[in-house]
C-alpha positions, 0 to 999 in steps of 0.5 A: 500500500502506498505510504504517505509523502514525506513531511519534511521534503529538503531540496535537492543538492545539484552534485549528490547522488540519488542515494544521498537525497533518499539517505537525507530524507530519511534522517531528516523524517527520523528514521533510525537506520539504512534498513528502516529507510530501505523497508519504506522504500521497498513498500513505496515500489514495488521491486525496490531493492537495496541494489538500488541504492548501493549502484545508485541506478532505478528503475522507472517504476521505483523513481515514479514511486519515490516522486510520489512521496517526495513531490519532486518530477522523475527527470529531476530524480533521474538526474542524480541516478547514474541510469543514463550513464548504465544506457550509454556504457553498459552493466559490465563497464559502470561495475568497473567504473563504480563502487558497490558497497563500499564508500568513500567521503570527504570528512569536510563535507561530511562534517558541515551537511550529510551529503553523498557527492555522485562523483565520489562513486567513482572508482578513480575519483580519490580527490574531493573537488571542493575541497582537493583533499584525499577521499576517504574509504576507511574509519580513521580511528579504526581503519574498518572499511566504511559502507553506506549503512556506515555513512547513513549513521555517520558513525564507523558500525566497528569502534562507533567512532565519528566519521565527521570528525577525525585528522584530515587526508593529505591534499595533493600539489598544484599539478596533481590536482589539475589532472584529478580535476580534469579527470572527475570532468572526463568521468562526470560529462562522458565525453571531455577527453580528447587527445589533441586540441583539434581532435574530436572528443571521446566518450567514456567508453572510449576512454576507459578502453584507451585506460585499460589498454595503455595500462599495459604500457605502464606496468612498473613505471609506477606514478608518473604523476605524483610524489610516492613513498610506495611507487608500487602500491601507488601504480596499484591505485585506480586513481593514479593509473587514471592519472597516468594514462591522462599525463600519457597523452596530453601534449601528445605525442611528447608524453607518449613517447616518453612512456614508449621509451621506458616501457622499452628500457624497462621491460624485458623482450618477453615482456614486451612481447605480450605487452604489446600485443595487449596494447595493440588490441587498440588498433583493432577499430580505427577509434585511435588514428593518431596514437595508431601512427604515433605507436608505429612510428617509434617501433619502426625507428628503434628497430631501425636503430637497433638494426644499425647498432649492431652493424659494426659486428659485421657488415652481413652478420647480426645476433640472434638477439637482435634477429628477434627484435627485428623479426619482432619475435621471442628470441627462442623463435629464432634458434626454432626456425633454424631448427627447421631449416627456414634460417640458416646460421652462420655461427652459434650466435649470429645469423645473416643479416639479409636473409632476415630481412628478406623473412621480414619481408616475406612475412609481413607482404604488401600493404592491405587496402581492405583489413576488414576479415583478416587477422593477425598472428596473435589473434590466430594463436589466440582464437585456435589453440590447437596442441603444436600448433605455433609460431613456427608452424605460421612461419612455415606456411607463409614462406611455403605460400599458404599464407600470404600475409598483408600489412597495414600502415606502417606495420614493421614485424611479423606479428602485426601481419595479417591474413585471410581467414579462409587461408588460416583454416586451410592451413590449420586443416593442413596442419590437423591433417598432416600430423607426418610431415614436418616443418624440415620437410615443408623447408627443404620442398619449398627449396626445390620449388614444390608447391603444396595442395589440398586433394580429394579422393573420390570414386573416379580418382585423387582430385586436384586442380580438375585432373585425377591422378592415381597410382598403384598404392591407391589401387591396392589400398580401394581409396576409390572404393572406400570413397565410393563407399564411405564418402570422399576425403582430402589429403594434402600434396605436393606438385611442380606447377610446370609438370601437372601430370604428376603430383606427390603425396606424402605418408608416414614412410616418405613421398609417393608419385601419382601420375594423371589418369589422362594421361597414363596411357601414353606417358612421356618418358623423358618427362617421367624421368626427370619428374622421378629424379626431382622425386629422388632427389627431394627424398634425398635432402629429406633424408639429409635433413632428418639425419643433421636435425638427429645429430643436432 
């Protein structure tokens, strides 16, 4: 049943939250507790819950009760809820952004009227704005963490101590201040940030996702921003990444590139490797043109610094080390793609510089004019988890020509390539299909130009590129009748494109010849001939191959 409006009806304070306006009705009404509070509004609307209260956001049923019994209009309650703000960002990110049941306060303004300021909601807001003192989330005589039925009686439920009374937090210097004050005006008009003074303006949204991904740029630089006895603790504050990532970009792109250099000094090649990769998910809508350019543009100078710097070893030669970087790869990458045959090494410890370059070239292709359903190598070992299926094998596919990789503006190492899907799922069929043969092999047959396909066996032969071939083997294992029988199935191939009439197909034993059924009648026995020594001797340097990986 609905109750009776309130008696005493104060007047709505212009920064507090819903939640505070409701608290102050009910103390200035005489109701001794949260819950009591709670209870009549529970009775007010019906599904009224005290969710309500902690996030700070109403339905519309519940706000056309309260307005009853306040005499104030829905869109002038509406105001001070954070409803609009949960339309515009979503349930997941206004649950990151804001507390729930814990709170925070300025004992100053606490002190000369109740007052629950919507900004202190926030979780990077830890400066009072009025007043430009620390905010508090703690009792300061006892340190119990305080929560709203805590600030609804103004008392810590722990010791009872006063939470209007007590020491002052520290206030922040001059700089400090500026940029938590402009960050509370970032949060509080959803779309005040913007990175250069001509530059369009970001919404929230926008803004926290610029936060999240920077913050991987920035791990143990600690604050930037302001002075710490606990660098680490400081980094921990939500606060002061908030303010770290605002330095970051303003003057933009002098901080940026600060940030960049000791992100560089600072972390380790492996480090580097998945923080960048983190990073560089930003990139994947055209949201950040200009930090896309400004990022790219310092990773192609410093490896092209870093390239120079190790010229004076030898003008052809370069270490593996510095292989890696400029390949953008794990050092361990390198010593597996020797492995493989895909780069040979001069020395235990260097490599040759041109022919790492030219893998570079080869694996990050042309530029791309259409980006749209391609797909980078992170996202593919990311997206296809599949046991043995790693960089190397990627590597192994592009140098075969599996894969052709394109690159987008100014992209420099083999992990911002990108590629076909449709390609992708070719390879990773090969690869689940062809569990025998091994990336030496791919190596030595892209040596002796032997290309690689996709078969089908079918009833009427092995299919590919429209002609069917056959061959003994097959006859005496029915791979026609099975397919007649039990439906056709592929196999993966190699073929000389100038030579059509014969393919190559691979099994756990070796390599085996199957000739074009059109023409077996009348082979050319030249032809055959030189076809079956380029057979024996592709055998022959598989044979050399398995044996120097067996000694190594």
């Amino acid at each position: 049943m609905m109750k009776e409006m309130y008696l005493i009806r104060p007047s709505i304070i212009p920064v507090e939250s819903l939640t505070s306006y409701l608290f102050r009705l009910g103390k200035e009404n005489g109701y001794e507790s949260a819950c009591d509070l709670f209870n009549t509004y529970k009775n007010t609307a019906e599904a009224f819950t005290w969710f309500y209260l902690i996030r700070n956001t109403f339905t519309e049923e519940s706000l056309d009760g309260i307005s009853r019994m306040t005499r104030r209009s829905v869109s002038e309650l509406n105001s001070l809820t954070f409803n609009r703000l949960l339309q515009e960002i979503g349930a997941d990110s206004l649950s990151k952004l804001t507390y729930r049941e814990t709170a925070q306060f300025c004992s100053i303004c606490l002190n000369k009227t109740f007052l629950l300021n919507r900004m202190w909601s926030y979780r990077p807001v830890d400066m009072c704005s009025l007043h430009h003192i620390e905010l508090t989330s703690t009792c300061t005589q006892c340190g119990w963490r305080i929560n709203l039925r805590d600030l609804y009686k103004e008392e810590c439920r722990k010791c009872g101590a006063p939470l209007n009374e007590g020491s002052v937090n520290k206030r922040f210097d001059r700089a400090t201040t500026e940029r938590k004050i402009r960050l509370n005006e970032i949060i509080a008009e959803n779309d005040a940030f913007r990175l250069t003074p001509e530059g369009r303006n970001y919404k929230l949204q926008e803004f926290m996702t610029l936060v999240h991904r920077s913050l991987f740029l920035m791990r143990g630089a600690g604050s930037l921003t302001e002075d710490a006895d606990d660098n680490a603790a400081a980094e921990q504050r939500v606060s002061t990444q908030y303010c770290n990532v605002i330095w970051m970009y303003d003057n933009f792109p002098r901080n940026f590139i600060t940030v960049l250099e000791g992100f560089y000094s600072r972390r380790s090649a492996p480090e580097r490797y998945v923080e960048k990769g983190e990073f560089e998910q930003l990139f994947r809508t055209n949201l950040f043109p200009e930090v896309k350019e400004a990022y790219f543009n310092f990773w192609d100078k410093t490896t092209r610094t870093t390239v120079k710097v190790t010229k004076h070893l030898a003008d052809s030669y370069i270490s593996k080390q510095n292989a890696a970087t400029i390949l953008g790869i794990s050092y361990r990458y390198i010593n597996a793609l020797i492995r493989v045959g895909i780069i040979q090494k001069v020395n235990q410890q260097q490599v040759s510089q041109k022919e790492i370059k030219q893998l570079l070239t080869a694996c990050t292709g042309r530029r791309s004019e259409n980006p749209q359903g391609r797909i980078t190598i992170r996202d593919m070992l990311r997206k296809y988890p599949i046991r043995g299926f790693s960089l190397v094998n990627i590597i192994s596919f592009i140098v075969s020509g599996f894969l052709q990789p394109e690159k987008t503006d100014q992209l420099a190492t083999i992990m911002e390539a990108t590629f076909s899907e449709q390609e992708v799922n070719y390879c990773l069929q090969l690869f689940r299909m062809t569990p025998t043969i091994k990336l030496y092999e791919v190596s030595v047959m892209r040596n002796d130009h032997v290309h690689m396909g996709m078969a089908t066996i079918t009833a009427k032969g092995l299919i590919h590129n429209g002609k069917a071939y056959s061959n003994p083997a097959m006859i005496k294992y029915q791979w026609f009748e099975h397919a007649e029988k039990f439906g056709e199935w592929q196999c993966p191939v190699g073929y000389f494109p100038e030579n059509p009439d014969h393919i190559v197909l691979f099994d756990a034993q070796g390599l085996e010849v199957a000739s074009s059924i059109e023409n077996q009648q009348h082979p050319d026995a030249a032809v055959l001939e030189a076809y079956y020594d380029a057979i024996n001797n592709l055998k022959e340097r598989l044979s050399q191959a398995r044996g120097q990986l067996k000694s190594e």
